[in-house]
C-alpha positions as CSV (number, residue, x, y, z in Angstrom):
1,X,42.9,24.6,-42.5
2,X,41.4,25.2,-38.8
3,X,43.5,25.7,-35.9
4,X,42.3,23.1,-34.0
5,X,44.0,20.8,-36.5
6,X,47.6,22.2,-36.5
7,X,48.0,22.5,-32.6
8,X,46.6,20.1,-29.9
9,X,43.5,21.5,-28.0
10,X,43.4,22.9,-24.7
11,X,41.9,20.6,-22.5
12,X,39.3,22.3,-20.1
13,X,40.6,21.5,-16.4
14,X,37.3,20.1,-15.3
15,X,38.1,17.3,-17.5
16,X,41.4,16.4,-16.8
17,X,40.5,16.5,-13.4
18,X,38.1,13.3,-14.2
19,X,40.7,12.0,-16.0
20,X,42.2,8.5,-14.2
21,X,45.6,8.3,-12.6
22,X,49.0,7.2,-13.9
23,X,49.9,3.8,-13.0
24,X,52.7,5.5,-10.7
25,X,50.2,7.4,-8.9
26,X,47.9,4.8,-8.1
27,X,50.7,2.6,-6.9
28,X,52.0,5.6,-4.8
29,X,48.6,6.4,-3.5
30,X,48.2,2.2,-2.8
31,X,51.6,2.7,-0.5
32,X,49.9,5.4,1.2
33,X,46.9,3.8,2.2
34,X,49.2,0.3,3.0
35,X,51.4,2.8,5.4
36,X,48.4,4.9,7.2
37,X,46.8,1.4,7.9
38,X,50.1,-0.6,8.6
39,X,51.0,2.6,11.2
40,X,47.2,2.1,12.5
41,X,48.3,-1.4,13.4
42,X,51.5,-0.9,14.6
43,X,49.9,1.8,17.5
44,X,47.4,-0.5,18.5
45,X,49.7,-3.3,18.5
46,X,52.3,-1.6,20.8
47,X,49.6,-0.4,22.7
48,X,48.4,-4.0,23.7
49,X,52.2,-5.1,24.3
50,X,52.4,-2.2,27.1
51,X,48.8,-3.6,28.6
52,X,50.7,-6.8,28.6
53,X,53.7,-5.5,30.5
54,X,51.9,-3.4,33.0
55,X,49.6,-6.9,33.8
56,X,52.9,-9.0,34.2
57,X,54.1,-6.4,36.5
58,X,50.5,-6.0,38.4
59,X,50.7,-9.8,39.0
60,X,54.3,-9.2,40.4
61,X,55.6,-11.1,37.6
62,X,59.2,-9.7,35.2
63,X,57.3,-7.3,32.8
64,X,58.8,-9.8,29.8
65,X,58.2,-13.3,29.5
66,X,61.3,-14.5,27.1
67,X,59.8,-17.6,25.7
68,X,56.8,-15.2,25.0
69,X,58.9,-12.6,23.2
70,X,61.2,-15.4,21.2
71,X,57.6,-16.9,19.9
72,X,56.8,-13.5,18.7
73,X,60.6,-12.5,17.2
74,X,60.0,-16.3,15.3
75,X,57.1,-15.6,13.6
76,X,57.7,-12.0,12.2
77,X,61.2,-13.4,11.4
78,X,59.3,-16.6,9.7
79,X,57.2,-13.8,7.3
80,X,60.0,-10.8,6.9
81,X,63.3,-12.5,7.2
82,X,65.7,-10.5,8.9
83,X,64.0,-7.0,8.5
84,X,61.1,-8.8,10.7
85,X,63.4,-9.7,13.9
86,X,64.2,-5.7,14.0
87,X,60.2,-5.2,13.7
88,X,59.3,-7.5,16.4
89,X,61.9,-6.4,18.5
90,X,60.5,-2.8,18.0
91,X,57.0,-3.7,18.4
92,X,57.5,-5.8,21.7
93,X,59.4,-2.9,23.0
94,X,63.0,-4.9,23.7
């Protein structure tokens, strides 16, 4: 009887590089990509808050409106629960 019946193959790497993921990895790589374009957001986002700051201030107004930052501690509160009152609160830079 042949070899290539009593033991399993080698597979040549050029093929198991072609080969698809594990679920795990795609779901690992899927959190990556969420993360990079979730920390994308989050730059831009605190980026506009400081514009918004440094206009209040230009106008010689308190660099934070209250009722503004409540409306905005509400609604990430409304979509994350708890964990999104600690989010706004970080983005809005209290």
């Amino acid at each position: 009887m042949p070899d290539t019946f009593t033991r399993p193959a080698e597979v040549p790497a050029d093929l198991l590089a072609e080969l698809p993921p594990e679920p795990e990895e795609l779901l690992a790589l899927s959190a990556e990509l969420l993360d990079e374009q979730l920390l994308d957001l989050l730059v831009r986002r605190c980026a506009v808050e400081a514009q918004l700051r440094d206009s209040r201030r230009a106008a010689g107004l308190p660099a934070c409106s209250l009722g503004y930052e409540n409306q905005v501690v509400k609604r990430y509160s409304a979509r994350l629960g708890r964990a999104g009152v600690r989010v706004a609160l970080l983005v809005i830079g209290s």
